[in-house]
N, C-alpha and C positions, 0 to 999 in steps of 0.2 A: 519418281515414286507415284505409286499409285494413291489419287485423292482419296481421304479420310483415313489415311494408312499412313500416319506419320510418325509411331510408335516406333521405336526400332529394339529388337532383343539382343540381347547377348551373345547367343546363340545362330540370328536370322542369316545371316552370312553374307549381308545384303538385299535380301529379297522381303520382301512385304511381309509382315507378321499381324493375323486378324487376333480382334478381338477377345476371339473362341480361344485361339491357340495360347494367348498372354493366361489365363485365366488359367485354365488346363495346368501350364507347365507351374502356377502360382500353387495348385492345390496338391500337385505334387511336390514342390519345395514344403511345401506345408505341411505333408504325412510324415515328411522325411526329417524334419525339425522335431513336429512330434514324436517321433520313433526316437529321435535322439532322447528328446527331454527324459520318456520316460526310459530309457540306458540309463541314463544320469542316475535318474532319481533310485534306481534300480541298486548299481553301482554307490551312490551313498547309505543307502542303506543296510548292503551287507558290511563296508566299512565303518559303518556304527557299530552290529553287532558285533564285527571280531574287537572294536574297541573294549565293546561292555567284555566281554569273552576274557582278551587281556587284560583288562582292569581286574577283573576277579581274580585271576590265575595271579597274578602279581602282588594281592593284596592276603591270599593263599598261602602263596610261596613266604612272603616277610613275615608272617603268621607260624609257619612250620619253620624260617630261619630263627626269630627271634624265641621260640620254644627250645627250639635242640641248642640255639647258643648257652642258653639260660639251664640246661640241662649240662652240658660239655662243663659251663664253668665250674657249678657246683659240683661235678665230680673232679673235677682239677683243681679247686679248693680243699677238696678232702683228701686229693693225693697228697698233697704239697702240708696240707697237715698231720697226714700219717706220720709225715718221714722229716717233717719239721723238731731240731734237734738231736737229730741225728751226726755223728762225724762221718766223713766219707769213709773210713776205712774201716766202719760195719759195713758198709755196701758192698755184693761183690762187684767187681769190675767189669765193666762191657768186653764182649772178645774184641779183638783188633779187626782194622781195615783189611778187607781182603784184596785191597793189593800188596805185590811181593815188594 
């Protein structure tokens, strides 16, 4: 090896690797990390949003379910008291299954 070149890379194959070159291929691991980070931070962000996104729609939805259930019941309370006291044979009769 050549004196003061006792550095070896990764990449050198065997052959002398200067100073210059360590430093170079560092700043570009380094754009390349950065690049990543901000992906990441990128990528967590929109998966915040569709959180908050979903969290509404969900808190929406239980909002419009628990209204129409609370609606359903009350008129299925009224039916069942229409016709509360009733004997079945004031009612007419369902038609039959339409199989033969």
């Amino acid at each position: 090896m050549v004196q003061g070149m006792s550095r070896r890379h990764l990449f050198d194959n065997g052959y002398p690797v200067s100073g210059a070159t360590l430093l170079a291929g560092s700043e570009v691991l380094l754009a390349v990390a950065r690049q990543a980070v901000r992906g990441s931070h990128f990528r967590l962000a929109m998966c915040l949003l569709r959180l908050i996104d979903t969290s509404q729609r969900v808190a929406d939805s239980r909002e419009n379910f628990t209204r129409l259930s609370h609606a359903s019941s009350a008129q299925a309370d009224t039916a069942v008291e229409e016709h509360a006291g009733h004997e079945p044979g004031e009612r007419p009769s369902c038609e039959g299954p339409d199989r033969p």
